[in-house]
Each structure stands twice: as C-alpha cells, then as structure tokens.
VEXVODO-544194 format. One record per residue: x, y, z of N, C-alpha, C in turn; residue in three letters. Coordinates in steps of 0.1 Angstrom, whole numbers, padded with zeros to 4 digits, always signed. Example, Ala and Ser with C-alpha at 12.3 -4.5 7.8 and 13.67 -1.06 7.14 Angstrom:
BEGIN
+0132-0057+0078+0123-0045+0078+0132-0033+0078ala;+0128-0022+0071+0137-0011+0071+0129+0000+0079ser;
//
This chain:
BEGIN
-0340+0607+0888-0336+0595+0880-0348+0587+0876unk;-0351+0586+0864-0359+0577+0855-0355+0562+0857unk;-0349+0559+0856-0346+0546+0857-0334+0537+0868unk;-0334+0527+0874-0328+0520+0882-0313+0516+0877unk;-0301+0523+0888-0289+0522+0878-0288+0514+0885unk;-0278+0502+0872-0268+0491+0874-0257+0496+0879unk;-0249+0489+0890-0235+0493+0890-0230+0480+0892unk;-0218+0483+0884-0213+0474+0883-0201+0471+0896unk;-0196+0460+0902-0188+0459+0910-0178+0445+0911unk;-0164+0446+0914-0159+0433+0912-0165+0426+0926unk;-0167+0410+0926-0173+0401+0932-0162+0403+0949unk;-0151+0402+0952-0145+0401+0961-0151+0414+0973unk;-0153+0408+0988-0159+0417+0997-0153+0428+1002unk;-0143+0432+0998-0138+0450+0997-0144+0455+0989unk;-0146+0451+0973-0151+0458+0964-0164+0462+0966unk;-0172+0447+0969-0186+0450+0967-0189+0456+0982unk;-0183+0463+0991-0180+0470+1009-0180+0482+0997unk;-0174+0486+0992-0172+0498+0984-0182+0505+0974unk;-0186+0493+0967-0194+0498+0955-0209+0498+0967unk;-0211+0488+0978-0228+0494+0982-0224+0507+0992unk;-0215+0510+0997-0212+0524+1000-0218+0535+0995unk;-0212+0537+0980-0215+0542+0971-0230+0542+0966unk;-0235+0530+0962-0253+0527+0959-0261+0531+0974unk;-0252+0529+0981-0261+0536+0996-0264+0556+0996unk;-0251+0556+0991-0252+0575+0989-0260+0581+0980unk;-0265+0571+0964-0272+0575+0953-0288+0571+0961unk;-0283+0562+0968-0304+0561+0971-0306+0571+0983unk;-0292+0577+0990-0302+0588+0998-0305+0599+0990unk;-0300+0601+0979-0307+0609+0965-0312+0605+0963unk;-0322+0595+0963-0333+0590+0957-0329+0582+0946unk;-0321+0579+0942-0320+0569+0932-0323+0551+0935unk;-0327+0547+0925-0325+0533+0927-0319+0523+0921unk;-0310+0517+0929-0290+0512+0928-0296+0496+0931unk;-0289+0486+0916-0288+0475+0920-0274+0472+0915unk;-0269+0462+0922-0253+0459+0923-0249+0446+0908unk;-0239+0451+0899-0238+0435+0893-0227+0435+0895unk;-0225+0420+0895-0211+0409+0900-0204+0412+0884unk;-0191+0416+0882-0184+0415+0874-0170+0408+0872unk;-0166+0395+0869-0156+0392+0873-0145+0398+0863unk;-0133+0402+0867-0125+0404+0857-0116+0392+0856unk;-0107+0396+0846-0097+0388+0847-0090+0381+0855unk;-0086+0398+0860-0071+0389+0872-0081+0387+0885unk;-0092+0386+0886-0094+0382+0897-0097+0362+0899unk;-0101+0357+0880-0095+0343+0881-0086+0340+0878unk;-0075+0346+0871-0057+0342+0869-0051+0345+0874unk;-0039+0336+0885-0036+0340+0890-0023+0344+0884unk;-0018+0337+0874-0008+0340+0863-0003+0356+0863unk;+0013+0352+0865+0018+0372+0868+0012+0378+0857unk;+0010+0388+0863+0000+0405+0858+0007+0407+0845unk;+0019+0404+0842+0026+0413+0832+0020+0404+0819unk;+0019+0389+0825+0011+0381+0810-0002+0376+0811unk;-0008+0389+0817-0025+0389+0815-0030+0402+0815unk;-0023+0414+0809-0027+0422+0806-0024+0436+0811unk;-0011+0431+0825-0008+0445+0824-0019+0456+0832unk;-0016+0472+0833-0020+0479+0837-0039+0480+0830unk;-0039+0479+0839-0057+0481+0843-0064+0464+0840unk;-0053+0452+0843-0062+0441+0843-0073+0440+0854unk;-0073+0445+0866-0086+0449+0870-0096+0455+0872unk;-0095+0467+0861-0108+0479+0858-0112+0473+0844unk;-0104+0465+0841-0109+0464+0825-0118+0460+0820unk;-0127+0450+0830-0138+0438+0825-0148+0450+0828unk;-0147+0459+0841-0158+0466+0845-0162+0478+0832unk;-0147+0483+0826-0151+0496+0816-0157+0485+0804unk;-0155+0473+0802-0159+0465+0791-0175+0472+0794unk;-0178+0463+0806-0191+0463+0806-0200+0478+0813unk;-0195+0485+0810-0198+0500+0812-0200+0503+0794unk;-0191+0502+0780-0190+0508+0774-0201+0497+0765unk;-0204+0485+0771-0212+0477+0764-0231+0477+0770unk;-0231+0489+0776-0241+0494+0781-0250+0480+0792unk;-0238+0471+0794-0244+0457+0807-0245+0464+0822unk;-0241+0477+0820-0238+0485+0836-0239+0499+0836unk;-0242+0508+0843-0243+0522+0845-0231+0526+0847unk;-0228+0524+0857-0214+0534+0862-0209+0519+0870unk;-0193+0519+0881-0185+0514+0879-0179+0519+0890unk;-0175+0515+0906-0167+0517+0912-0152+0511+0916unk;-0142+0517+0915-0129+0517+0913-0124+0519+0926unk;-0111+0515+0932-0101+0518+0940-0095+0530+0928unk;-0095+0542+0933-0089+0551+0928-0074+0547+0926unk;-0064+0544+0929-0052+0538+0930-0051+0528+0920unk;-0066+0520+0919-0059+0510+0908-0062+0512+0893unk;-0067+0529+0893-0071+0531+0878-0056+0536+0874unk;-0059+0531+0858-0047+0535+0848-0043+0551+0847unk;-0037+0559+0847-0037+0572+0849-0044+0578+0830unk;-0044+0566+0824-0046+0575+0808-0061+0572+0809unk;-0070+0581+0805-0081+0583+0805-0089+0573+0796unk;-0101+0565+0795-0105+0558+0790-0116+0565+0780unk;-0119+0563+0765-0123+0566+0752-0138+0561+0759unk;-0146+0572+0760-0160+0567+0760-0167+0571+0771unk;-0158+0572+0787-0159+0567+0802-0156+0582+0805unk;-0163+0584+0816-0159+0598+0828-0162+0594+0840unk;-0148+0600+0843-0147+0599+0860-0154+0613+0866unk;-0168+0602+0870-0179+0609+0866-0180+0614+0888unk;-0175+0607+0895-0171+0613+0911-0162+0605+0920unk;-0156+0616+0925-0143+0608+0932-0152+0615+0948unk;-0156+0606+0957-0167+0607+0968-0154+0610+0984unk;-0159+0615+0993-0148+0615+1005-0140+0606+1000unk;-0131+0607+1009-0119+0599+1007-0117+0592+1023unk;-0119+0578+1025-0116+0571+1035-0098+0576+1040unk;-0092+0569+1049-0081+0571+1051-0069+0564+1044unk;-0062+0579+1041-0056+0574+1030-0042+0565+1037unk;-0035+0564+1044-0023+0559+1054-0025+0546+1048unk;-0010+0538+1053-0006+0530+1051-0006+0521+1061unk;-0007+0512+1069-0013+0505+1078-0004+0492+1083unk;+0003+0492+1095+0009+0479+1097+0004+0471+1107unk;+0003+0455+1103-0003+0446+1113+0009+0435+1117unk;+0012+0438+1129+0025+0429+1133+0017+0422+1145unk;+0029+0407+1144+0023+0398+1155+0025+0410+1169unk;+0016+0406+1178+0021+0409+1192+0016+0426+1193unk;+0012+0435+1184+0009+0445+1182+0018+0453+1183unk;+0031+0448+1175+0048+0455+1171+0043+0469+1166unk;+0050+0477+1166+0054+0493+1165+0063+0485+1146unk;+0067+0494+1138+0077+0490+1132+0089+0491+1137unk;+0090+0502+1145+0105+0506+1154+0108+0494+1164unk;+0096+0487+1168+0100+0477+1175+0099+0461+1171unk;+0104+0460+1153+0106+0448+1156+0119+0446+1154unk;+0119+0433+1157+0136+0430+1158+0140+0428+1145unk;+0155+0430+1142+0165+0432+1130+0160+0418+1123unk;+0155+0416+1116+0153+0408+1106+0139+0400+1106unk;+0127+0412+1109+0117+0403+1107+0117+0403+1097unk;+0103+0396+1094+0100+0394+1081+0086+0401+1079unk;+0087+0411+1069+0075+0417+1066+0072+0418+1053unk;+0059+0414+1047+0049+0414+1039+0044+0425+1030unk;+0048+0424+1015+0043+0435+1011+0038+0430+0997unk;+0030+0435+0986+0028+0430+0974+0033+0445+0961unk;+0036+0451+0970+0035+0470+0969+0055+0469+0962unk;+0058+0477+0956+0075+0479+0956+0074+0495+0961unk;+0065+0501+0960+0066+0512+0967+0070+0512+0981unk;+0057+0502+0991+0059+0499+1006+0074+0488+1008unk;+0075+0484+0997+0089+0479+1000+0101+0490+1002unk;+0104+0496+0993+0111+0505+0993+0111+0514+1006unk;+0101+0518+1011+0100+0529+1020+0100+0521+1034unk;+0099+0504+1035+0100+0501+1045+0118+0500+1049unk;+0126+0495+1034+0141+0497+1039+0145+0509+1035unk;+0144+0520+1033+0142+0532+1032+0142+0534+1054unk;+0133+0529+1064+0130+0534+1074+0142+0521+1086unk;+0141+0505+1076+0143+0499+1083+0153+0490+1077unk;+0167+0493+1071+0171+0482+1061+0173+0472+1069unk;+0174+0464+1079+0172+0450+1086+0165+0444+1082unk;+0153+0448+1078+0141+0438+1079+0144+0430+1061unk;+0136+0418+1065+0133+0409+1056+0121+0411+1049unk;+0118+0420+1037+0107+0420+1033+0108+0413+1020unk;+0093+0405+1023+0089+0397+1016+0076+0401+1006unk;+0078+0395+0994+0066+0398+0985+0060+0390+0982unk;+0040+0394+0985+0029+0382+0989+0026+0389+0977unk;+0014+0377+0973+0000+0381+0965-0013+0379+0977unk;-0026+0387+0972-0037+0376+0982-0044+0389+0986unk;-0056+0387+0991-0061+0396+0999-0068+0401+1010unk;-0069+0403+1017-0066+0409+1029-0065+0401+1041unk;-0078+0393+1037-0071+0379+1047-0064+0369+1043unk;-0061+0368+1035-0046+0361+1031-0034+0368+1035unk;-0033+0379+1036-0025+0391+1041-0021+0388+1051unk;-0031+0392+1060-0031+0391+1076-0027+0377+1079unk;-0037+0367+1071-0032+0351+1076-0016+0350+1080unk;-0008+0358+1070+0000+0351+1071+0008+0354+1085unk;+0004+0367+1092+0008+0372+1102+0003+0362+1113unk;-0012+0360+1112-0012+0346+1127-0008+0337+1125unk;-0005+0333+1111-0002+0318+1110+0015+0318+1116unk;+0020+0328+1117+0035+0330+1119+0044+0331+1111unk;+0039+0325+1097+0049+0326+1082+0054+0343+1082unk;+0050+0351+1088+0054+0365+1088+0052+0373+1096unk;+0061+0379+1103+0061+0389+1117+0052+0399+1113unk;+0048+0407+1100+0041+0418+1100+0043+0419+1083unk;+0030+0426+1082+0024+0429+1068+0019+0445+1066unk;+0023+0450+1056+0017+0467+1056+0006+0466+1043unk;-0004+0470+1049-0015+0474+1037-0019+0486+1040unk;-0027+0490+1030-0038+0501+1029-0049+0504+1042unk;-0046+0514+1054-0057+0514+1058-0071+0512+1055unk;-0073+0522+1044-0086+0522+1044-0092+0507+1037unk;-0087+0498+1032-0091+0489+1030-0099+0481+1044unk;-0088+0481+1052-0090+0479+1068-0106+0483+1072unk;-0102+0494+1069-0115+0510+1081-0128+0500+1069unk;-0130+0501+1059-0145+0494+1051-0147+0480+1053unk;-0134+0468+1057-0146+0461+1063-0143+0457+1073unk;-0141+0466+1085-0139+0471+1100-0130+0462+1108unk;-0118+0461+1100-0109+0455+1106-0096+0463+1113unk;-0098+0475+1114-0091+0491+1116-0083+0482+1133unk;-0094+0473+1139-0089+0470+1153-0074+0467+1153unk;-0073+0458+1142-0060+0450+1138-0045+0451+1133unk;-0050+0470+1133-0039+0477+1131-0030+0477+1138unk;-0015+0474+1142-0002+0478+1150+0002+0495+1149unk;+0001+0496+1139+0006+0511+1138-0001+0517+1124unk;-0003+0527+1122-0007+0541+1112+0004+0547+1107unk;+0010+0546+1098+0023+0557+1091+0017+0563+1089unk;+0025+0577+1092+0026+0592+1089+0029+0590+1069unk;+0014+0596+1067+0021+0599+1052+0026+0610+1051unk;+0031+0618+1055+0043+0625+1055+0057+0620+1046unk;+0060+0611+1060+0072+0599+1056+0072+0589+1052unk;+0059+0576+1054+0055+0572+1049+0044+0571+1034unk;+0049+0573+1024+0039+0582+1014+0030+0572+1010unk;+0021+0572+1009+0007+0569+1003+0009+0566+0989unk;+0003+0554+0980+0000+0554+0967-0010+0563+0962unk;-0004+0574+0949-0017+0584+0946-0026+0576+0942unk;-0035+0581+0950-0052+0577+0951-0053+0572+0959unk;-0051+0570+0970-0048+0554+0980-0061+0563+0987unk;-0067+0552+0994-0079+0558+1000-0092+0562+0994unk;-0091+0571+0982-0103+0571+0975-0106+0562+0968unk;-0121+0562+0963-0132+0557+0951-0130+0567+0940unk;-0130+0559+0924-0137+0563+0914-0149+0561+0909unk;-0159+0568+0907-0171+0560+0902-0165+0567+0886unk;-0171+0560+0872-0168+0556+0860-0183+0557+0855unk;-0188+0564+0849-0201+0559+0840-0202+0568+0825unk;-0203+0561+0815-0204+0564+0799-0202+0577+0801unk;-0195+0582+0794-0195+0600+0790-0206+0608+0787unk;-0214+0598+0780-0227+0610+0772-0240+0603+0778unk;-0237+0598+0793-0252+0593+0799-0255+0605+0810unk;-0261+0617+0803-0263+0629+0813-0268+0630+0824unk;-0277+0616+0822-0287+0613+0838-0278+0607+0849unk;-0269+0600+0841-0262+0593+0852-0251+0601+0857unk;-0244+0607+0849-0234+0623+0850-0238+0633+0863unk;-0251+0634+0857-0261+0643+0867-0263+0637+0882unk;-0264+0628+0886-0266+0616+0894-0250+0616+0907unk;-0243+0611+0894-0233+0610+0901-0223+0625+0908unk;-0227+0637+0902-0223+0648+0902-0225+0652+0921unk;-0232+0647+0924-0238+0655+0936-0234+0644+0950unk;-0221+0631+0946-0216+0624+0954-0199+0631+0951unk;-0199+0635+0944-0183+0646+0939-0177+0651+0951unk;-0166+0650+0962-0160+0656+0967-0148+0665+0961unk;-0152+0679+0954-0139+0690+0945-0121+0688+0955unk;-0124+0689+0970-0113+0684+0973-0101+0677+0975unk;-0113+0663+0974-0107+0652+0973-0102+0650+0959unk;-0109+0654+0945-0110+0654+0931-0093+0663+0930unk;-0091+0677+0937-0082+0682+0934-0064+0676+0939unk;-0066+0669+0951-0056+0661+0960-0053+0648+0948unk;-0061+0644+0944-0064+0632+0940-0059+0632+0926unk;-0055+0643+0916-0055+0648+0903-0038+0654+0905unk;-0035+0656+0918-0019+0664+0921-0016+0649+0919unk;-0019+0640+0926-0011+0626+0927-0004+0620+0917unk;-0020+0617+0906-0017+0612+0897-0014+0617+0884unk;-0010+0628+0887+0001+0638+0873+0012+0634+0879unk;+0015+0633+0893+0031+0633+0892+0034+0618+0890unk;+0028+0607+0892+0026+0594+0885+0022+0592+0871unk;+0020+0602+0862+0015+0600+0847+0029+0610+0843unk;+0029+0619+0844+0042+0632+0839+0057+0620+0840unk;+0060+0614+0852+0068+0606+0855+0067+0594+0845unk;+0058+0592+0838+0055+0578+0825+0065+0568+0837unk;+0059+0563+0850+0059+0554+0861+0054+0543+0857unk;+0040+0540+0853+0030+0527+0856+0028+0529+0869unk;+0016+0520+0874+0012+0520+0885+0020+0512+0896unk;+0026+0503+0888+0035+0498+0896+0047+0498+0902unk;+0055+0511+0898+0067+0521+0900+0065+0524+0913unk;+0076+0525+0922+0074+0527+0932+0082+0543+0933unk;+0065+0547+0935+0062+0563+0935+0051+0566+0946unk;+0054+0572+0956+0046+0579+0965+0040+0592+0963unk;+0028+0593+0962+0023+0610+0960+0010+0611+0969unk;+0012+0618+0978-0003+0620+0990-0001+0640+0990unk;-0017+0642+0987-0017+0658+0990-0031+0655+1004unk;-0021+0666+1015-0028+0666+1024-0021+0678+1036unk;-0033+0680+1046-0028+0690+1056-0022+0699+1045unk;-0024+0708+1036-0020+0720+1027-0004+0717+1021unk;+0001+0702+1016+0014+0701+1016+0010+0684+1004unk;+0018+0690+0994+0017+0674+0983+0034+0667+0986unk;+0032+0655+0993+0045+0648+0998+0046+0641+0983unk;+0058+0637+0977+0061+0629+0969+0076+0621+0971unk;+0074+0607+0970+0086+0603+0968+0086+0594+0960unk;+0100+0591+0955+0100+0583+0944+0117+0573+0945unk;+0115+0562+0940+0128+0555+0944+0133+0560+0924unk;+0147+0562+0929+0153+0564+0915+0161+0547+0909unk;+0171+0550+0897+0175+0535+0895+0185+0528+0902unk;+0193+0535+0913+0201+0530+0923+0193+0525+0936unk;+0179+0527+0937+0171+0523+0946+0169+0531+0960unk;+0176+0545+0959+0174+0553+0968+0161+0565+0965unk;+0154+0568+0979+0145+0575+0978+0146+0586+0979unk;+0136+0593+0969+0138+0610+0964+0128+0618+0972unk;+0128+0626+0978+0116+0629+0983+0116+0645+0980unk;+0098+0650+0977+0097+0664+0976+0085+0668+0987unk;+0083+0676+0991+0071+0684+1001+0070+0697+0993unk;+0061+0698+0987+0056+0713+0980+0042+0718+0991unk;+0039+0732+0990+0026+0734+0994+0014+0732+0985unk;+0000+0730+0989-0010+0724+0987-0023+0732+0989unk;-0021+0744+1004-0034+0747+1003-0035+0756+0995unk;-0028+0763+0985-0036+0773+0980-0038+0768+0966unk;-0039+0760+0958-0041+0752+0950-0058+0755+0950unk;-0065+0759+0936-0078+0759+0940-0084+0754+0929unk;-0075+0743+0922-0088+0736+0911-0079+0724+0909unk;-0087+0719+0899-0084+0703+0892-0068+0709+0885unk;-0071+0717+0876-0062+0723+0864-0051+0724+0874unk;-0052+0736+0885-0039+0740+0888-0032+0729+0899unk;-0040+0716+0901-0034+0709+0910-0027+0694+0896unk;-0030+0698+0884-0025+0688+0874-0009+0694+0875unk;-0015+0709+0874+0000+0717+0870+0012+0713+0879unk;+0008+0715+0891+0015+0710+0903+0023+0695+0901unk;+0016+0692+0900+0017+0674+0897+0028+0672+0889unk;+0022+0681+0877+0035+0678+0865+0047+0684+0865unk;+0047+0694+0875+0060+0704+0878+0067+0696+0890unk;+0062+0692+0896+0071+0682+0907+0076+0671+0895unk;+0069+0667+0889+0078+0655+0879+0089+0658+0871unk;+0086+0673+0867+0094+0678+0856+0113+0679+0865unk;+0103+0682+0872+0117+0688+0881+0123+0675+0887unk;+0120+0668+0892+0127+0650+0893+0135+0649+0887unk;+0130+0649+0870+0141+0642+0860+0148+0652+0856unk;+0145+0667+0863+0157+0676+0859+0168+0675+0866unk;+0165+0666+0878+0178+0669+0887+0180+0654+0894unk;+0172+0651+0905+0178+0639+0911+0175+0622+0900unk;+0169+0625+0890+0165+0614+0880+0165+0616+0866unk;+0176+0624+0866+0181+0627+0851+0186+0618+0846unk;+0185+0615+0837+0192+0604+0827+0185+0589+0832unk;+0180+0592+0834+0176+0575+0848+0159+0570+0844unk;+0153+0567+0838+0141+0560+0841+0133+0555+0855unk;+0121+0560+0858+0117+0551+0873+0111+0543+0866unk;+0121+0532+0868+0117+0518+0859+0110+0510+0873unk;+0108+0512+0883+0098+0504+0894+0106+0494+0893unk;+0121+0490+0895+0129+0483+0899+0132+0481+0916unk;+0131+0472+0920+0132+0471+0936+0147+0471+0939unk;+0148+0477+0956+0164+0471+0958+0166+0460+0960unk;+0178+0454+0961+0178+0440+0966+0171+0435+0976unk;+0167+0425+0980+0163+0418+0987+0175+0410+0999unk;+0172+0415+1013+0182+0408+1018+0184+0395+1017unk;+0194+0389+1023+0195+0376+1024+0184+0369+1032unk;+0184+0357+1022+0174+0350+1028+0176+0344+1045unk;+0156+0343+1051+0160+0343+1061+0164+0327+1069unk;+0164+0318+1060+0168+0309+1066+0183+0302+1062unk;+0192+0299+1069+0208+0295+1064+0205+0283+1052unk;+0205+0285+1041+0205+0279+1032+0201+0277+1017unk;+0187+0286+1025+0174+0287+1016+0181+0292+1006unk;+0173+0295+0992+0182+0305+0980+0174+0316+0982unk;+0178+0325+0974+0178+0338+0974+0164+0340+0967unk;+0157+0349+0977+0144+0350+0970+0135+0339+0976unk;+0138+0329+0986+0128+0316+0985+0128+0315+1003unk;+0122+0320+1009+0125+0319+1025+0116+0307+1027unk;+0125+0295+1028+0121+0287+1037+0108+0280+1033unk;+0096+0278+1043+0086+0276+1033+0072+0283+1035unk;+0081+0298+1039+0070+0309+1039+0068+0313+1023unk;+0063+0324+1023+0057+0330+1011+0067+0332+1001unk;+0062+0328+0989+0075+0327+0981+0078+0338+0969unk;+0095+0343+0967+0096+0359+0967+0101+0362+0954unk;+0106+0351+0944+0109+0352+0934+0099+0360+0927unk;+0112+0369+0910+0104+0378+0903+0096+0366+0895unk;+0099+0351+0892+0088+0345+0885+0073+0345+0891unk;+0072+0345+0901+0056+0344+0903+0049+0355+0917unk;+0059+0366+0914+0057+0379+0920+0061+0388+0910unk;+0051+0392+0902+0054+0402+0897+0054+0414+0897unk;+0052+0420+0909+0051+0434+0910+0066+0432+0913unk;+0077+0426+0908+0092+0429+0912+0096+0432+0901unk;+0089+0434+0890+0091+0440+0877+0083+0449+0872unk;+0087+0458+0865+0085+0469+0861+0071+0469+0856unk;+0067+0466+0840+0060+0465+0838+0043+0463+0841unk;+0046+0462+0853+0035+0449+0859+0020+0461+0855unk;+0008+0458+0862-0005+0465+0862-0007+0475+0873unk;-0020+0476+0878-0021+0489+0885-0015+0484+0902unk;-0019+0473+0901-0014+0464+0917-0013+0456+0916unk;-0006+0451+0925+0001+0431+0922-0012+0422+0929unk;-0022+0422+0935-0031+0419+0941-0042+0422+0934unk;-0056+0409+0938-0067+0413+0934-0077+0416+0943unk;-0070+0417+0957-0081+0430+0964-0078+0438+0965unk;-0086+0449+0961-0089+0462+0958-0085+0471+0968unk;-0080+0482+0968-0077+0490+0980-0068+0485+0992unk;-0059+0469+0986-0052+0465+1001-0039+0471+0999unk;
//
C-alpha cells in the first residue's frame, strides 16, 4: 500500500470499537490506517427514521463520503446495510464474524424462562419483539430507542426488568459479563448479518480492493449473502421482522406473516460452496414463503399487538412513566422505517 488509508467511521464507541478492529487487521498487513469521524444523520435526529430518510439513514453520510473521495473504505454493521447494492461502492470484505446471538440482560441475572408473567422487556427490533411473544406471550414488551447504555440503563434504573440486544455488540466493548442468557439462534433467529462487519471502499480503487481482499472471510461472505437474499427476494426492508442466521451446516429463517404469527424454515447449509449458490438458497426459501405460508400477504414488518399496558390506567402504548411505546416516536413499529430503529450500531 502506497498510501495511508482513511476510514471512515461513525463517531459513537461501538462503531469506532469496530472500525479500529478492522484498521488494527490492515496494519498487521502493513498498511497505514487513520480513523475519520463521520457523523450521519440519524445519529443527530432523533426524529422517527421514516422522516429522515428511511433505509440506510445510517450508512449514508459514510457511502457520501466514500464516493466523494473524503474517505477510503467504510466500516458497517453488516445488518444495517441496505440489501440493494450501492452505484460506485464494493463490499469490498465481510472479516470473521463476532457472535452472531441475540443476548438478554435481565435485572437479577433472569433466564427469560424465569421471569415472571408480565415483565417488561425492551426491544427497539419488531423482529426480537415478535420472537419474544412468539417464546413468551406474557411479557410486556416495550419499544426503546438508545444505545447500549441507554439500553442496559434502563434495566438498573428498574424502568425495565430486561432488554434483548445483539451480542456481539456486547462481546466488542466487553460487556459480554452482563449477559443473563444467549438465545439459541436456532429458535431464537438472528437479524441477517447480525454479528458481522462490512468494509465498503470505491469500486475501481484496486489498491484498496487489493488491501481489503486479504481481511475477506469466503465463509462468513457465503452465510452472510444466504441471509440477506432471503431479506431482499422477500422485498422486507430492514425493518421487517425477518430472521435469517446460516450456521452449524443449517440456514434457520423465520418470518412473522400479516396475522403476526411466526413462519419458520431450517434448510441445510453445509454443502453450499459459494456466494452464487448461497444467493440461490436465499431466494428459494423466499420464493417458497410467499408460495405457501405468505401468499397473498405482504411482510409488511407490522408488529402484534402490544399487551395491555402495564400500569391500571395508563393508555395503551404509554406504560407509566417508563419508556414510551407509541408508533409516533417509535418507529420501528412501522413498516417502512430504515435499516434499525437505533443509532448504535450492532445493538
């Protein structure tokens, strides 16, 4: 490498936990990696996602300044890229894949089997909503914004018995201690991509292509490509609550249809031996969805109801004077919304 790459990175401490990861791997190649601060959008509005731009308002400032030559390449939460491919940009390496699981932190170091009928648990996800009354319809789940310690806060402060995020968000900036429990993505399914990095740098920058080429994990690239066909073939958005994890030789997928019941598929995985034939996969588990259990039906990322609220009086949607759950200023409870209802990365 001739020259010292920029990468670009959003300013919050998961992201930039992520992108020097990454600048740590190019300089034991020998490269020389300096970090720039990028803010995007939604990381200063906090105004719902759907009227500030929607899917990829948080990759967007970073491909801006990738295609405006202010930055080399570009590290992403794989999960919160758009699944349609960007004019200009190559996903130029998708590197190991931290853990992909979904992660619960309950007061007292609760199991989810052991909390009682009507906690209140924390989610900003309609996916982890779904699959928590999917496992638990008792519980009170509630929809936050915030990130990660805003998350968790809300668990000490007591406004919420338990919150589910992203491990690996956890495992990078070593808060893994704080975990209550690990779901099985099996039954628990994963958001495709959850876990991995994308790095992003210009299409026709060969040095940097070349560069990035030799932090490429093909297996992770191929798991990671099953995911997000059956989330792109499905025309979902990122914010549809669709489950897709390929792992242990088996692609788990589930998907909430428009009655709010969850669909689930298990195909095999290990013999799958490229990008191509793991798209194919991807798009044949979709095809087959809407041939049978989601015919006629759109996965419009509509949530089920919301139990009743948890305090005698409160209205619906508004618990008390915990976190508050309305579709006005939570909008991942609408369809439309962007890649994640949250501006940290990987939670």
């Amino acid at each position: 490498m001739t020259r010292a790459l920029r990468l670009g990175t959003r300013r919050s401490a998961l992201a930039t936990t992520q992108s020097s990861w990454v600048a740590d791997l190019l300089r034991s190649n020998g490269s020389e990696v300096e970090l720039v601060e990028v803010t995007t959008h939604g990381d200063v509005n906090r105004a719902p996602l759907a009227q500030i731009g929607g899917t990829g308002v948080f990759v967007s400032a970073l491909r801006d300044a990738l295609l405006a030559g202010e930055v080399d390449l570009a590290v992403h939460s794989l999960k919160d890229l758009p699944t349609a491919p960007a004019d200009g940009l190559a996903l130029a390496a998708v590197p190991e894949r931290e853990d992909a699981r979904d992660a619960l932190v309950a007061a007292g170091g609760r199991t989810l089997a052991e909390l009682p009928s009507g906690s209140r648990v924390g989610t900003g996800s309609p996916r982890r909503h779904a699959l928590l009354l999917a496992l638990r319809p008792d519980l009170d789940v509630v929809a936050i914004r915030g990130n990660i310690d805003t998350r968790v806060g809300f668990v000490t402060s007591g406004e919420l018995d338990a919150v589910v995020l992203a491990a690996a968000g956890l495992a990078r900036i070593g808060r893994s201690d704080e975990v209550s429990e690990f779901f099985d993505p099996g039954t628990f399914v994963p958001a495709p991509g959850q876990g991995a990095l994308a790095v992003e740098c210009r299409a026709d920058d060969d040095e940097v292509l070349a560069a990035l080429a030799r932090l490429d994990a093909p297996a992770v690239r191929r798991a990671v490509a099953a995911e997000r066909q059956v989330l792109a073939s499905l025309e979902a958005g990122c914010s549809a609550p669709v489950g897709a994890h390929a792992s242990a030789g088996v692609l788990h997928v589930a998907v909430q249809d428009a009655d709010g019941a969850l669909v689930r598929r298990a195909l095999p995985f290990a013999t799958v031996a490229d990008e191509a034939s793991a798209r194919t996969l991807g798009a044949d588990v979709a095809r087959d969805l809407l041939a049978h259990e989601l015919s006629g039906a759109s996965v419009t990322g509509r949530r089920p109801e919301s139990p009743p609220a948890s305090r005698p009086g409160a209205p619906a949607g508004n618990h008390g004077d915990g976190p508050q759950v309305s579709s006005e200023n939570h909008p991942q409870d609408r369809p439309d919304d962007g890649p994640r209802p949250d501006p940290e990365s990987g939670s």
